[in-house]
Structure formats: C-alpha cells, structure tokens
One Martini backbone bead per residue (centre of mass of N, CA, C, O) as a GRO file, in nm:
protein
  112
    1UNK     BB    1   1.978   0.018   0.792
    2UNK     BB    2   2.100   0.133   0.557
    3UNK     BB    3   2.311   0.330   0.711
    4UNK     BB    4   2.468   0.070   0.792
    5UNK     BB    5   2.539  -0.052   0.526
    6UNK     BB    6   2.697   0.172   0.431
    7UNK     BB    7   2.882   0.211   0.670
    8UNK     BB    8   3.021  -0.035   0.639
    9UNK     BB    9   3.129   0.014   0.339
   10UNK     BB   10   3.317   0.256   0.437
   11UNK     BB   11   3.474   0.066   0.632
   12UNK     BB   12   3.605  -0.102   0.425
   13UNK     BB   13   3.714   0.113   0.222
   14UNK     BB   14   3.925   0.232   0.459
   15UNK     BB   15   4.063  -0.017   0.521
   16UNK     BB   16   4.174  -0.049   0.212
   17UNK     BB   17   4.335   0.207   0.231
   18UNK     BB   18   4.491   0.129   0.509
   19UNK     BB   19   4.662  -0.088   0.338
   20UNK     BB   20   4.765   0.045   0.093
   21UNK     BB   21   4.946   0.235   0.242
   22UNK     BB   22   5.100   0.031   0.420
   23UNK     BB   23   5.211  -0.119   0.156
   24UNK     BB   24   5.330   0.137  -0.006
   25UNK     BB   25   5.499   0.180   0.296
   26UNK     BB   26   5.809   0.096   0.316
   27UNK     BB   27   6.141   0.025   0.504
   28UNK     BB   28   6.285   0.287   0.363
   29UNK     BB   29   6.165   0.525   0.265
   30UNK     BB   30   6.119   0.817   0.050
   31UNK     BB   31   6.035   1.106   0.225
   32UNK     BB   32   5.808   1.150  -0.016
   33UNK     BB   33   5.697   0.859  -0.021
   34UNK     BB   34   5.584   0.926   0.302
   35UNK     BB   35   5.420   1.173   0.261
   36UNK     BB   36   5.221   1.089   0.063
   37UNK     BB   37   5.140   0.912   0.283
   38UNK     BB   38   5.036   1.062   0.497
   39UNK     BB   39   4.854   1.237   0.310
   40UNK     BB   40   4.657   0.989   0.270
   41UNK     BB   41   4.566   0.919   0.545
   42UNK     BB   42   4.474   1.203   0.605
   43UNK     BB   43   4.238   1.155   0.385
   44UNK     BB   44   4.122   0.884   0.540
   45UNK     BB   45   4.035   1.059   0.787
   46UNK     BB   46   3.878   1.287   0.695
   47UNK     BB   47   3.630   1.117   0.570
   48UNK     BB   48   3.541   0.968   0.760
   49UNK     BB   49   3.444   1.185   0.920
   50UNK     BB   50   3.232   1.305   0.717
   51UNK     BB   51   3.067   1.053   0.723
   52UNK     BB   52   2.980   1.088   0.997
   53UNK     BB   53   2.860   1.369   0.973
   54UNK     BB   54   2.675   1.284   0.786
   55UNK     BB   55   2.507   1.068   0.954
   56UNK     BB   56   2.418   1.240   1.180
   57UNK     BB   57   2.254   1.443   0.987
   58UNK     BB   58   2.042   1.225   0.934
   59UNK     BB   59   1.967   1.164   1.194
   60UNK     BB   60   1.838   1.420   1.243
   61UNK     BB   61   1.656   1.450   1.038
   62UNK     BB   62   1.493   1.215   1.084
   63UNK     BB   63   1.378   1.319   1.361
   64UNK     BB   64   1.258   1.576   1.216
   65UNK     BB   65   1.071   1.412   1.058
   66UNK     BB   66   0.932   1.235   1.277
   67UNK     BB   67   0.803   1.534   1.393
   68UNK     BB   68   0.661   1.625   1.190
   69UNK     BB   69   0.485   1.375   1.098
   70UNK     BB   70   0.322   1.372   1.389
   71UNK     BB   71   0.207   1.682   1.367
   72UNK     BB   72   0.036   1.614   1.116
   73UNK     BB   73  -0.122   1.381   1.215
   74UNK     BB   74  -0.235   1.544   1.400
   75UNK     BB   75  -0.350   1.754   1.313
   76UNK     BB   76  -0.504   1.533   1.068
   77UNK     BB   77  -0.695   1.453   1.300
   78UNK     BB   78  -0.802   1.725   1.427
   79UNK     BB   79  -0.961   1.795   1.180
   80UNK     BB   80  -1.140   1.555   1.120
   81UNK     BB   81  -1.308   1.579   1.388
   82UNK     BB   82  -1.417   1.872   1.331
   83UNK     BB   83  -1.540   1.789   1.041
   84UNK     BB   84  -1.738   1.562   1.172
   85UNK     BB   85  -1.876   1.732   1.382
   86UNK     BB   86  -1.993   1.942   1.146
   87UNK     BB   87  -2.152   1.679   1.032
   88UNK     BB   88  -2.331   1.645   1.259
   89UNK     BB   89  -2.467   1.915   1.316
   90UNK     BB   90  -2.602   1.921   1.050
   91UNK     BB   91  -2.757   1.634   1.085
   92UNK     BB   92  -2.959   1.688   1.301
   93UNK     BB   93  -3.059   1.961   1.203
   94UNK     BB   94  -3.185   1.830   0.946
   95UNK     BB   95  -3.355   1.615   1.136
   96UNK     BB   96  -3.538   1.836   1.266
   97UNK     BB   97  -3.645   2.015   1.014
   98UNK     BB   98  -3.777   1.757   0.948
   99UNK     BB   99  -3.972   1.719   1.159
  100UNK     BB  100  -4.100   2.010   1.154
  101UNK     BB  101  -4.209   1.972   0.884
  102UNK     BB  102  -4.372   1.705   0.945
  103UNK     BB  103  -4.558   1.844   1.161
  104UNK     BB  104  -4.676   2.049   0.966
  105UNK     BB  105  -4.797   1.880   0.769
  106UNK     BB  106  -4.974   1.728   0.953
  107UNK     BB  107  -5.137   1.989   1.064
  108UNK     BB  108  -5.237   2.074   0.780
  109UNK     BB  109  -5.402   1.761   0.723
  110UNK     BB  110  -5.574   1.779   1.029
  111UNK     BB  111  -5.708   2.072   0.951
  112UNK     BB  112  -5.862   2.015   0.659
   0.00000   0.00000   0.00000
C-alpha cells in the first residue's frame, strides 16, 4: 500500500516533469534549445525506468523477506513442539519416580 502511494507520486512527478518539457519546448525553437529539451524527456524516462526496477526489487525483497518470515515461524514451531515434547518426558518421569519413591516409603513404613 505504501508503495502504492509512492508510485502514484513518482508518477505526478514524472508527468509534472514531462509538461513542463513540453512548454519550455515551443514550436520553432533553437535546435539547442530542443536538445536540452530532448536530453531533460530521455533523463524523465531513466527516472521512471529506474524507479520501476526499484519498485520490483522491493517486490523481491518483500517475497524473500516473507518466504524467510514463514520458515522461521516454522523453526521456531517446531522447535517449541520438541522442547514442550522434551518437558512432557521429563514431568512423566518425574511423576513416575515419585511414585516409585512413595511405595518405597510406603513398604518401609508397612516393614517397621
């Protein structure tokens, strides 16, 4: 959206650019005085080009950056999964040696 809005003001500016051109350039002007007009159109016509070619590799870049965003949310899934899995088997465990430990208590208690 951002980009959009920038667009759209490169694009008044461009075209801001290519009238004030076309009225500094009137009918039976000094062949001088048209090429520096001809030189200022093709200098609004790199802009624009470059400004596209800047446009898409934003374009680019924003794909790269959400292509990387979602592999790392996936990591950082996966990785929660095992390390919650890894805290399940520790607490099972503990609960399991615990109980092992009260009927230990408990047959020394039934003993005395």
């Amino acid at each position: 959206q951002h980009f959009d809005s920038t667009r759209e003001e490169y694009d008044r500016i461009i075209e801001n650019l290519q009238n004030q051109v076309k009225k500094a350039n009137p009918v039976g002007a000094r062949s001088e005085k048209k090429q520096k007009m001809d030189q200022a159109g093709k200098m609004i016509d790199e802009l624009a080009e470059k400004v596209e070619e800047c446009e898409e590799e934003m374009g680019r870049m924003r794909q790269e950056f959400e292509l990387t965003l979602e592999q790392t949310k996936t990591e950082l899934a996966d990785q929660h999964a095992a390390e919650m899995t890894a805290l399940q088997i520790s607490k099972d465990e503990l609960a399991r040696q615990y109980q092992l430990d009260m009927q230990g208590l408990q047959a020394q208690l039934l003993a005395a």
